[in-house]
C-alpha positions in Angstrom: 21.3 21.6 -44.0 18.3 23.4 -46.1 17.6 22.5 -49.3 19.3 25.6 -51.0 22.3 25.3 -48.8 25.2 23.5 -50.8 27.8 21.3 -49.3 31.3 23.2 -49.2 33.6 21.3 -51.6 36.9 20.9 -50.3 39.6 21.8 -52.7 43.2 21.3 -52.5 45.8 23.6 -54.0 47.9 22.3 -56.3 50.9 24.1 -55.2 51.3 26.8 -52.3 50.6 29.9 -53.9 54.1 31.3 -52.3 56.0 28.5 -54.7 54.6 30.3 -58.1 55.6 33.8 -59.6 52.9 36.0 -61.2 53.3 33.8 -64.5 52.5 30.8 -62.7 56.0 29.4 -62.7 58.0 27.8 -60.2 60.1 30.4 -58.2 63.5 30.2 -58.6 64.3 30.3 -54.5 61.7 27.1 -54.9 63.6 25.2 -57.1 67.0 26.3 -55.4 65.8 25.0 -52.2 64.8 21.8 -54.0 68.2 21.2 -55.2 70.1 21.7 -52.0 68.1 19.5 -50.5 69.2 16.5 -53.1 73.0 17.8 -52.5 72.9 17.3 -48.7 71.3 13.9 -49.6 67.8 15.0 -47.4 65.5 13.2 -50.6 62.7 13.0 -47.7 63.1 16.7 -47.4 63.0 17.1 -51.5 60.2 14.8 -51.7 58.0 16.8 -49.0 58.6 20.3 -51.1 57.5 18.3 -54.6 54.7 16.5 -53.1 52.3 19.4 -53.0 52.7 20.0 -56.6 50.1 19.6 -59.7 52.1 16.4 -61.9 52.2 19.8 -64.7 54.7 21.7 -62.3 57.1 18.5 -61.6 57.2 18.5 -65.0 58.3 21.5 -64.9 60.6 21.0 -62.2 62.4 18.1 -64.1 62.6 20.6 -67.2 64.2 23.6 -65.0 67.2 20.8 -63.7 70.1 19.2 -65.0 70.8 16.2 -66.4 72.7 14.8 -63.2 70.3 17.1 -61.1 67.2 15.1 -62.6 68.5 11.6 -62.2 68.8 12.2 -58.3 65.4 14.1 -58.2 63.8 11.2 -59.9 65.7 9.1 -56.9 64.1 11.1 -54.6 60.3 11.6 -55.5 60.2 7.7 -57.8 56.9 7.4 -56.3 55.5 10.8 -57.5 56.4 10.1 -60.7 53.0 8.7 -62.4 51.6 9.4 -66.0 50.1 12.0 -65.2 53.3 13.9 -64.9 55.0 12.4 -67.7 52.4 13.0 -69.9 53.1 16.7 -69.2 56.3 16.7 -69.9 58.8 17.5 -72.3 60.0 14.5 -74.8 63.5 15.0 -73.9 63.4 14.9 -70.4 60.7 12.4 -70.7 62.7 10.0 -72.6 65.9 10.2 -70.1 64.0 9.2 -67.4 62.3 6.6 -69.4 65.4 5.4 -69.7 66.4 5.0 -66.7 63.4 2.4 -65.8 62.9 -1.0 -66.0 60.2 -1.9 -68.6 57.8 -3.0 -66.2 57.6 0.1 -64.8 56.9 1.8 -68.1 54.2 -0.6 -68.6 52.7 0.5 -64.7 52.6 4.3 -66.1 51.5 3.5 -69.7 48.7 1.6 -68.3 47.1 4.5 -66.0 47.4 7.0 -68.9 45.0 7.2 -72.0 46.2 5.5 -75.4 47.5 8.6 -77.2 49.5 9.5 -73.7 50.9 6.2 -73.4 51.8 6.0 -77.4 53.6 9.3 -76.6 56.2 7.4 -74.0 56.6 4.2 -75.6 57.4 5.4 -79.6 60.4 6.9 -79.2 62.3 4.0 -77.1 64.2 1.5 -78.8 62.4 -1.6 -80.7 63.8 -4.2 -78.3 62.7 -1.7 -75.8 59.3 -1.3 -77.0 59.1 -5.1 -77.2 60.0 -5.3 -73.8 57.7 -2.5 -72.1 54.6 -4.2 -74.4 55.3 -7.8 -72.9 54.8 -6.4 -69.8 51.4 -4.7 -70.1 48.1 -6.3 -70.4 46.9 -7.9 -73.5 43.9 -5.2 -74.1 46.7 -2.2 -73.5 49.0 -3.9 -75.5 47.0 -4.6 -78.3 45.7 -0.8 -78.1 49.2 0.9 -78.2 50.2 -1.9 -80.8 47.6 -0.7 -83.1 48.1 2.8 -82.5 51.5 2.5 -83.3 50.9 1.0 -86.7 49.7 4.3 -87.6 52.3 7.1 -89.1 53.7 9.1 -86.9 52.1 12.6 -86.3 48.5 10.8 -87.8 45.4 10.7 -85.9 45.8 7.4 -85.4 49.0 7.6 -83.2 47.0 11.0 -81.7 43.1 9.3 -80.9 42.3 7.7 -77.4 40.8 4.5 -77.8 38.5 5.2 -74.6 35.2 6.4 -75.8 31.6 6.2 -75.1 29.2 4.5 -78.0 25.9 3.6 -78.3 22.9 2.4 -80.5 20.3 5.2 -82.0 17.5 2.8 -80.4 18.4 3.3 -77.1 16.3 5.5 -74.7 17.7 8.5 -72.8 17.0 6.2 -69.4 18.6 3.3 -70.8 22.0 5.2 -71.5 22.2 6.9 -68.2 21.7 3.7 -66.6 24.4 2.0 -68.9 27.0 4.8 -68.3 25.9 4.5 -64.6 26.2 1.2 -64.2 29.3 -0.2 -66.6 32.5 0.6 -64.2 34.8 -0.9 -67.3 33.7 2.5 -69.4 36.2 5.9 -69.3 35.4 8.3 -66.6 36.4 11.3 -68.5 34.1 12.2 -71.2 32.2 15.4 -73.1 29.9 13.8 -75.4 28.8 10.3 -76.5 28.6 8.7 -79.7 26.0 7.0 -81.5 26.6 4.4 -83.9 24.7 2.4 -86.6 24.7 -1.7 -86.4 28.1 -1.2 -88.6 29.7 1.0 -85.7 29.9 3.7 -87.9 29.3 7.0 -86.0 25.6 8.9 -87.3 25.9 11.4 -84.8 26.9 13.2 -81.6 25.0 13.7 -78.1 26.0 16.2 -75.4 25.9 15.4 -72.0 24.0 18.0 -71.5 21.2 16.7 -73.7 21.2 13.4 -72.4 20.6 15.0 -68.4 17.8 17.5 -69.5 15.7 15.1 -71.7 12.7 12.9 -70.8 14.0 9.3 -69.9 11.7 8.0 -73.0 12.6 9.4 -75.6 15.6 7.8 -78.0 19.1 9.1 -78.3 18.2 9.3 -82.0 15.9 11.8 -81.8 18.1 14.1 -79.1 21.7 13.9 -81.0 22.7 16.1 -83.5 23.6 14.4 -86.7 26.4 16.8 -87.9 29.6 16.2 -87.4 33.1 16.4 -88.2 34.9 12.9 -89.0 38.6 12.7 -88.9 39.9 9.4 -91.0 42.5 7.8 -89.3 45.3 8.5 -91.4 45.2 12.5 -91.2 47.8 14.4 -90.3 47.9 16.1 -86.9 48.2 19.4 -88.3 45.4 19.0 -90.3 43.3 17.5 -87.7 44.1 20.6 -85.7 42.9 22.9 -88.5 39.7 21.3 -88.4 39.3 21.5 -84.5 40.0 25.3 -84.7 37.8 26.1 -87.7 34.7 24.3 -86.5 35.2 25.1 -82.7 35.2 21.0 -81.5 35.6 19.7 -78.0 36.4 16.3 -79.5 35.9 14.5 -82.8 35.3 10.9 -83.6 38.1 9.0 -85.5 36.9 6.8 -88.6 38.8 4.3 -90.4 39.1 3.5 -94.4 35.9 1.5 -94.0 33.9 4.5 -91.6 34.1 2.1 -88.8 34.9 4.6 -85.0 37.8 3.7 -83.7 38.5 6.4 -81.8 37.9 10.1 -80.5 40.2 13.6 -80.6 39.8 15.8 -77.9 40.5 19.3 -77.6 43.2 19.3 -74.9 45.4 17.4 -77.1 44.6 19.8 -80.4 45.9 23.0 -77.8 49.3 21.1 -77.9 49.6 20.2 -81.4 48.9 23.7 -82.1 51.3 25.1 -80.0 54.0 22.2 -81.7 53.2 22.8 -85.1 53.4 26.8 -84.4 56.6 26.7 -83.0 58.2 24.2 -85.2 57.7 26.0 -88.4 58.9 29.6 -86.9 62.2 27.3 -86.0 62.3 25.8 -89.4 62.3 28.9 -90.7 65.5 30.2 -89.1 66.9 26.5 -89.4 67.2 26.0 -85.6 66.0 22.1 -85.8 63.9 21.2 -83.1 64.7 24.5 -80.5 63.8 22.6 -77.5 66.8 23.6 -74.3 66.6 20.3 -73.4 67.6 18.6 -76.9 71.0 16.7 -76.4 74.0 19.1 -78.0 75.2 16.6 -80.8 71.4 17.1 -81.8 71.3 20.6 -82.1 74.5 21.0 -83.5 73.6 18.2 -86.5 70.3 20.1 -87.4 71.7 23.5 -87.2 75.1 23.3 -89.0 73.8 21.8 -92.2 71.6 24.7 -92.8 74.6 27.2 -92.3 76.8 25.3 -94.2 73.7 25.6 -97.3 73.8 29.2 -96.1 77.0 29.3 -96.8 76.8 28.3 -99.9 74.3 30.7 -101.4 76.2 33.5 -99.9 79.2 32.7 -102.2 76.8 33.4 -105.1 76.3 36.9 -103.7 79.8 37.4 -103.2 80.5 36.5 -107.0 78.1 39.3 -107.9 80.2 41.4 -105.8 83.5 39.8 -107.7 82.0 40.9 -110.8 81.8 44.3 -109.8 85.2 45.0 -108.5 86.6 47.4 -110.6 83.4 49.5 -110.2 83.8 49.3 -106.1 87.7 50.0 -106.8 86.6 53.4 -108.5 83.9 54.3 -106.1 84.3 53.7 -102.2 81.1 54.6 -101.5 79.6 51.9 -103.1 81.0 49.4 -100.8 79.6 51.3 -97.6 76.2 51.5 -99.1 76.2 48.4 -100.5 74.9 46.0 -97.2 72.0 48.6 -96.8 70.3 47.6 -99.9 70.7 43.6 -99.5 69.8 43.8 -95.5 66.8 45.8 -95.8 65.6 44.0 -98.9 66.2 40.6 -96.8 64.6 41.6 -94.0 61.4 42.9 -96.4 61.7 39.1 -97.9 61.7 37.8 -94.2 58.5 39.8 -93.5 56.9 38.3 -96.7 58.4 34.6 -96.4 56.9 35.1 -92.0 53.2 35.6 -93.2 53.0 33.5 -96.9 54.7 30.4 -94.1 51.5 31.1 -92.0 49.1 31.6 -94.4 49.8 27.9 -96.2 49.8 26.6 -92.4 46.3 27.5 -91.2 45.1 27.1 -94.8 44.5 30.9 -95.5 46.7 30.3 -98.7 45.4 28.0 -100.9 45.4 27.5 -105.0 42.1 29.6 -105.4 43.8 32.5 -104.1 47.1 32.0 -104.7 47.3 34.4 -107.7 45.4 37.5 -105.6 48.0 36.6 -102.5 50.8 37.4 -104.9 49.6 40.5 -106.4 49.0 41.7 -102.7 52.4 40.9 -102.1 53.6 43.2 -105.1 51.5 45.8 -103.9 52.7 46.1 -100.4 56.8 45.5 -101.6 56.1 48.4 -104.2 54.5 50.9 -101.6 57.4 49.7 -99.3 59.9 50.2 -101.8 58.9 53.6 -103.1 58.9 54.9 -99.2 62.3 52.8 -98.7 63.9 54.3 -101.9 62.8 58.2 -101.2 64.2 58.0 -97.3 67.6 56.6 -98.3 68.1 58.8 -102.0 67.7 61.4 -100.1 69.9 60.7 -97.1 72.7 59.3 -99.8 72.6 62.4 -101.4 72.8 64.7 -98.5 75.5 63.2 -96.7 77.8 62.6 -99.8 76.6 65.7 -101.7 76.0 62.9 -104.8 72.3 63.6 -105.9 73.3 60.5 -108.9 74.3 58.5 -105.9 71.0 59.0 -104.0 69.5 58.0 -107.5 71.2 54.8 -108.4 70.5 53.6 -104.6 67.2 54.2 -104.3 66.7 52.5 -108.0 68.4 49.8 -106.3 66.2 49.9 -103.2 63.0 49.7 -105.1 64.3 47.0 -107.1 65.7 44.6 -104.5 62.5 45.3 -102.0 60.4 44.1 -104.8 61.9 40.9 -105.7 62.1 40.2 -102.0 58.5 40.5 -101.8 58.0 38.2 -104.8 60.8 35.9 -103.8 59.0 35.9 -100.2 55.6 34.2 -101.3 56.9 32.9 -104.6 59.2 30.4 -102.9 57.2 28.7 -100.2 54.4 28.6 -102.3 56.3 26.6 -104.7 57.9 24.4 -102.3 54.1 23.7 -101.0 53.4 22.8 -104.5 55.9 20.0 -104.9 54.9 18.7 -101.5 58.1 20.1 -99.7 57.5 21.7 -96.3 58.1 25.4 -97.1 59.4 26.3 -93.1 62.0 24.1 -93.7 64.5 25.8 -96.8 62.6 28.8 -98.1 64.7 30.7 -95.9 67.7 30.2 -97.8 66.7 30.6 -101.1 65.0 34.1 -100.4 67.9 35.3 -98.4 70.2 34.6 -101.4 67.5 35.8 -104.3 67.6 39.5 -101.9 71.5 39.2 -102.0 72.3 38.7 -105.3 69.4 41.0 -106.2 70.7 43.4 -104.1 74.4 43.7 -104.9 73.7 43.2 -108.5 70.7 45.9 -108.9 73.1 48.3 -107.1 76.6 47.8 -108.3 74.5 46.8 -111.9 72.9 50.5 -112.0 75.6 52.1 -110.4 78.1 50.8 -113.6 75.8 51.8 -116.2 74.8 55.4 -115.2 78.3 56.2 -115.5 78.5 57.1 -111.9 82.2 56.0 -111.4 83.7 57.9 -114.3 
């Protein structure tokens, strides 16, 4: 072979190509064909077709089953089933089959998968469980997942990987290629090193990169770049996530109260806190609970019902502004026809408000230095909205009844109602951020009632005193 001529790398597909739609997803012939093989009881035949898959697609495949369905697949493919593919998958399914194993077998996957994977498995099981699965692992694993779970949950402490690469400032370039080289007990997957003072507090950061293109002699002190962003232990996740994303990190180093590294972030487990925390507070916001397809019934039906039930409740207040108007309805038809176009259009503009003020307070755009400006934005848009709102249905109200006061008193209404939906929309979760309540969570409810009440009572209000109904 010549010297410019590389070796061909052989390279195994993950999955025949024929198996995945254009998205990447398993065909649903695929997964049929898996399933019939479990029902004639062929698992050597189910096994074969899972076998060729990257662990992320049986994942997948467990997800796209049944309950009874993924018991018997599990059956089938038990020895398929490492960490890797439970650390891809989703918490639900992942706990059932956890479940279903003996806790030496827990302690087999925890201990092929990094800290914050294995953490992920073991904290949701029981505590006699827990107990059980961490009596069966090695002391060093144990004493790892031990600590980690001594954290708070959804902390950087329960989200770090213990397995890191750290060395002195003093060190050469030669020496640490030689030590990473040479030390079999270090991690095998790794971006960037650390360099740490006598204390093992990080200093600074080094590139592998760096460390392949400099001169053997020179220290790592004088090739690492001291900047760098520290995340203390006890941060939230979402937080840490914020970070990742505003100063475009592979990975971070983890500090304790006293500075010390205990541990490192990387980016690949940021991309799913990210997705978590985005989809979570769109869910909170229409008070679905968790929203996962694979959450148990009894689950979904506990978190969801006691937001209708508060629903419920604020919508009786609207209905006594109605109450209070019901001589004026009795006298003027119309005004009961018209009536759910002013509250659902000014909901839906609160909705639009409450979607982006939610968001803003998430990533940080919204904070108390511009909180004032954010709500005179807010006014500005509802009122441009309102006066375009108000024009398009006074004039339709008073063509189609031939009621030019009509037309009026709604689009008075409209205005009105549109405006206090905008204020209502950023005023709300902005004040529930205030007193430290998450603001996905009930802001829904309270803006949906303020553009109710407003509405009925701006409407049927106006429509009393012009005199409209005789």
């Amino acid at each position: 072979m010549s010297d410019t001529e590389l070796p061909e790398l052989e390279t195994e597909s993950p999955l025949p190509e024929t198996q995945l739609d254009e998205d990447d997803r398993l065909k649903p012939e695929y997964v049929t064909s898996v399933l019939a093989a479990l029902e004639d009881g062929d698992d050597e035949g189910a096994r074969a077709l899972v076998e060729p898959l990257h662990p992320a697609d049986i994942a997948d495949l467990f997800e796209l089953v049944g309950d009874e369905e993924r018991v018997n697949l599990a059956r089938a493919v038990t020895d398929l089933l490492n960490g890797d593919v439970f650390a891809e998958m989703n918490d639900y399914v992942r706990e059932q089959l956890i479940q279903a194993l003996e806790p030496h077998e827990v302690a087999d996957i925890a201990s092929e998968l990094d800290t914050d994977d294995a953490v992920a498995i073991i904290e949701d099981m029981d505590e006699d469980e827990q107990r059980a699965v961490l009596r069966a692992l090695d002391p060093d694993d144990r004493a790892a997942i031990e600590e980690a779970l001594s954290f708070p949950e959804e902390s950087a402490g329960r989200l770090m990987q213990r397995e890191l690469i750290a060395v002195p400032e003093h060190w050469t370039v030669a020496q640490t290629i030689e030590f990473l080289r040479d030390d079999e007990q270090l991690t095998t997957d790794f971006w960037e090193i650390f360099v740490v003072d006598p204390g093992h507090r990080p200093i600074g950061t080094c590139q592998l990169s760096w460390i392949l293109r400099a001169p053997g002699g020179i220290a790592i002190g004088d090739v690492m770049k001291r900047e760098q962003t520290l995340i203390p232990v006890d941060m939230d996740q979402e937080e840490v996530a914020l970070r990742f994303q505003k100063y475009a990190l592979i990975s971070a180093a983890v500090v304790d109260a006293s500075g010390r590294l205990v541990g490192m972030i990387t980016v690949d487990d940021i991309v799913h806190i990210i997705q978590q925390e985005a989809g979570e507070d769109v869910l909170r916001l229409s008070g679905a609970g968790e929203g996962d397809i694979n959450e148990p019934i009894l689950d979904s039906y506990k978190s969801r019902v006691r937001w209708l039930i508060a629903n419920l409740v604020t919508a009786m207040v609207a209905s006594s502004v109605i109450a209070a108007f019901e001589g004026t309805i009795a006298r003027m038809v119309a005004l009961a026809t018209l009536m759910p176009i002013v509250a659902g259009v000014g909901g839906n503009a609160g909705t639009q408000t409450l979607a982006v003020t939610v968001r803003a307070l998430a990533t940080n755009q919204l904070t108390q230095s511009n909180t004032a400006r954010a709500i005179m934005r807010e006014i500005r848009v509802a009122m441009m909205n309102g006066l375009t709102v108000a024009a398009v249905i006074g004039i339709g109200v008073s063509l189609v009844f031939g009621n030019p006061a009509l037309g009026m008193v709604i689009a008075a209404a409209m205005l009105t109602n549109i405006i206090i939906a905008g204020l209502a929309g950023v005023l709300v979760p902005v004040t529930l951020d205030r007193f430290d309540a998450d603001p996905a969570v009930a802001s829904s409810v309270f803006v949906t009632m303020t553009t109710d009440s407003i509405g009925f009572l701006a409407f049927l209000g106006l429509a009393t005193a012009s005199g409209l109904t005789g």
